[in-house]
C-alpha positions in Angstrom: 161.7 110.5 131.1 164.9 108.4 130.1 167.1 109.6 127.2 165.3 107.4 124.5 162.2 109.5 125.4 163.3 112.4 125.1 164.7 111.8 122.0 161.6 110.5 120.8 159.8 113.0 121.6 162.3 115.8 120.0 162.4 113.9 117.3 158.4 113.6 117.0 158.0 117.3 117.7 160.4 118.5 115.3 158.4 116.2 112.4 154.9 117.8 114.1 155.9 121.2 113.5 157.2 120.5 110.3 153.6 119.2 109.4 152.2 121.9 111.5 153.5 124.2 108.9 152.8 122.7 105.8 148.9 123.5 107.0 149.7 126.7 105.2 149.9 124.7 101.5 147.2 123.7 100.2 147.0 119.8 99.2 150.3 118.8 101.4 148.7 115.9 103.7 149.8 117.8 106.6 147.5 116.4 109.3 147.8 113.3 107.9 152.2 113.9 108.9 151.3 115.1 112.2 148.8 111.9 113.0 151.7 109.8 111.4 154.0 111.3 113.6 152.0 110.4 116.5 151.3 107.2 115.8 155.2 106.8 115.2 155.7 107.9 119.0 152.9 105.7 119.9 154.8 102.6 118.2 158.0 103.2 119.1 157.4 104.1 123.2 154.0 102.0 123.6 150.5 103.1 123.4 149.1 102.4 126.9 152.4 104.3 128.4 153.1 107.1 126.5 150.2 108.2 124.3 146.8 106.0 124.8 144.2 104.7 122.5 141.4 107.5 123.5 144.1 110.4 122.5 144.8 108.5 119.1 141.5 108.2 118.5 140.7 111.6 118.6 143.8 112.4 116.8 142.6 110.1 113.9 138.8 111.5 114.2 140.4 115.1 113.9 143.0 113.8 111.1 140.2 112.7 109.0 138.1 115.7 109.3 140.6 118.0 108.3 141.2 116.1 105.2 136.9 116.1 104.5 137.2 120.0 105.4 140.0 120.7 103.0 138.9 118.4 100.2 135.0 120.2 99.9 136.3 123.6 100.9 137.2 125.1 97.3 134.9 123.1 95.7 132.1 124.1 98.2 133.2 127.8 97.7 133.2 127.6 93.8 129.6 126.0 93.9 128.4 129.4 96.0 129.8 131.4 93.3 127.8 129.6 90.6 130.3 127.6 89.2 129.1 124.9 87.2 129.7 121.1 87.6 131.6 120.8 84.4 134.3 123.3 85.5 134.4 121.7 88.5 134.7 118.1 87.1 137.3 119.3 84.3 139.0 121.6 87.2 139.3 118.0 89.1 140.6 116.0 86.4 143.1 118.6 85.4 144.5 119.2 88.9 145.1 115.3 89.0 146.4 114.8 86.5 149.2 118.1 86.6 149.4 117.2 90.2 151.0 113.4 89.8 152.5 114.3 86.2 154.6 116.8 87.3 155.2 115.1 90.9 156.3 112.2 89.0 158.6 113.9 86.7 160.4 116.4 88.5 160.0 114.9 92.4 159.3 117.4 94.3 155.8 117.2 95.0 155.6 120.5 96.6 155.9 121.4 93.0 153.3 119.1 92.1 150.9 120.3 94.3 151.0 123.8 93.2 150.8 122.2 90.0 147.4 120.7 90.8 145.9 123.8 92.1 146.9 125.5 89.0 145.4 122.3 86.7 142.5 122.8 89.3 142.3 126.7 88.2 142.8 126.5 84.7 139.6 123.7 84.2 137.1 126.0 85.8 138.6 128.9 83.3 138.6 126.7 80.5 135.0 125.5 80.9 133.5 129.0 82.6 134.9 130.7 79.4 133.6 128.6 76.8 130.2 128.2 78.8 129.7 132.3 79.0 132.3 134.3 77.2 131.8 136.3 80.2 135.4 137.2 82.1 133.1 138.7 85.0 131.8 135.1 85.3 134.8 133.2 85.2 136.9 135.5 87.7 133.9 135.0 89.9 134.0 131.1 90.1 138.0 131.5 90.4 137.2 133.7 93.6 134.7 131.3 95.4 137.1 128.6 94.3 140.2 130.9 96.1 138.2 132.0 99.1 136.4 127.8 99.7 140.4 126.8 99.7 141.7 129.7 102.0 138.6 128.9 104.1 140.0 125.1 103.6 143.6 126.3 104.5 142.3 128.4 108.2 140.6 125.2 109.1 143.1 123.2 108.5 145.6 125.0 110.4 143.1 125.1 113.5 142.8 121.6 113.3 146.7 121.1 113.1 146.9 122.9 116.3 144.5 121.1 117.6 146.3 117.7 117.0 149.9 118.7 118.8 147.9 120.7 121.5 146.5 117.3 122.4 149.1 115.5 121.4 151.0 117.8 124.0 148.6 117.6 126.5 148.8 114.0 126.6 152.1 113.1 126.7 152.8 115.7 129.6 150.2 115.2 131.8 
């Protein structure tokens, strides 16, 4: 490797771990850093060379599954709790719209995010509470909700691994 390789590649690592760790927060596109990050290597070094169209494929195919897998997994975990589609859809709207409102505003869209998820939390309440008047009911839809994200969150994380192990594995073999 000559010296604008290596730096490269530090520079692409450092950014892959970075996105590696954001796995652990919720709606932080953090496979979609890492395949950006990769594909910025790719650009910048050449794609037959350094990092070859099969590995970006399967870096893109696992990219995109991790954002399906994250998007469905709270939802998927609120429906198994009996949450109802009208909390869902209000929780939906609700994280939206406090997601980009307070991304917007304050820019910091870490805070946005957590903004979201809270938006996301306070629809199902909202709608669970006026459809039952039952707390029992509504702190059970928050828990399928909680565990279908943290399920979201493990697989995410795998799947981030994933992408810089063969990411790794390409460029130093």
């Amino acid at each position: 490797m000559n010296d604008i390789e290596i730096v490269v590649l530090a520079i692409s690592l450092v950014l892959m771990f970075i996105g590696l760790a954001a796995t652990l927060i919720p709606p932080l596109p953090s496979t979609v850093i890492i395949w950006a990050v990769a594909a910025f290597y790719g650009l910048i070094l050449g794609w037959d060379t350094h990092l070859g169209w099969l590995t970006f494929a399967g870096l893109t195919f696992l990219m995109v599954l991790s954002v399906a897998i994250e998007t469905v997994s709270g939802y998927f975990g609120a429906k198994l709790s009996g949450t109802s589609w009208q909390a869902e859809a209000l929780g939906i709207v609700l994280g939206l719209f406090f997601g980009i409102i307070v991304s917007f505003f304050s820019f910091n869209p870490i805070l946005g995010c957590l903004s979201g998820l809270l938006g996301m939390v306070a629809g199902v309440i909202l709608v669970e509470w006026r459809q039952n008047r039952d707390w029992d009911k509504v702190n059970l839809a928050i828990q399928g909700y909680c565990a279908g994200t943290a399920v979201g969150i493990i697989a995410k994380a795998v799947i981030g691994m994933m992408m810089v192990g063969l990411f790794l594995w390409r460029v130093f073999s």
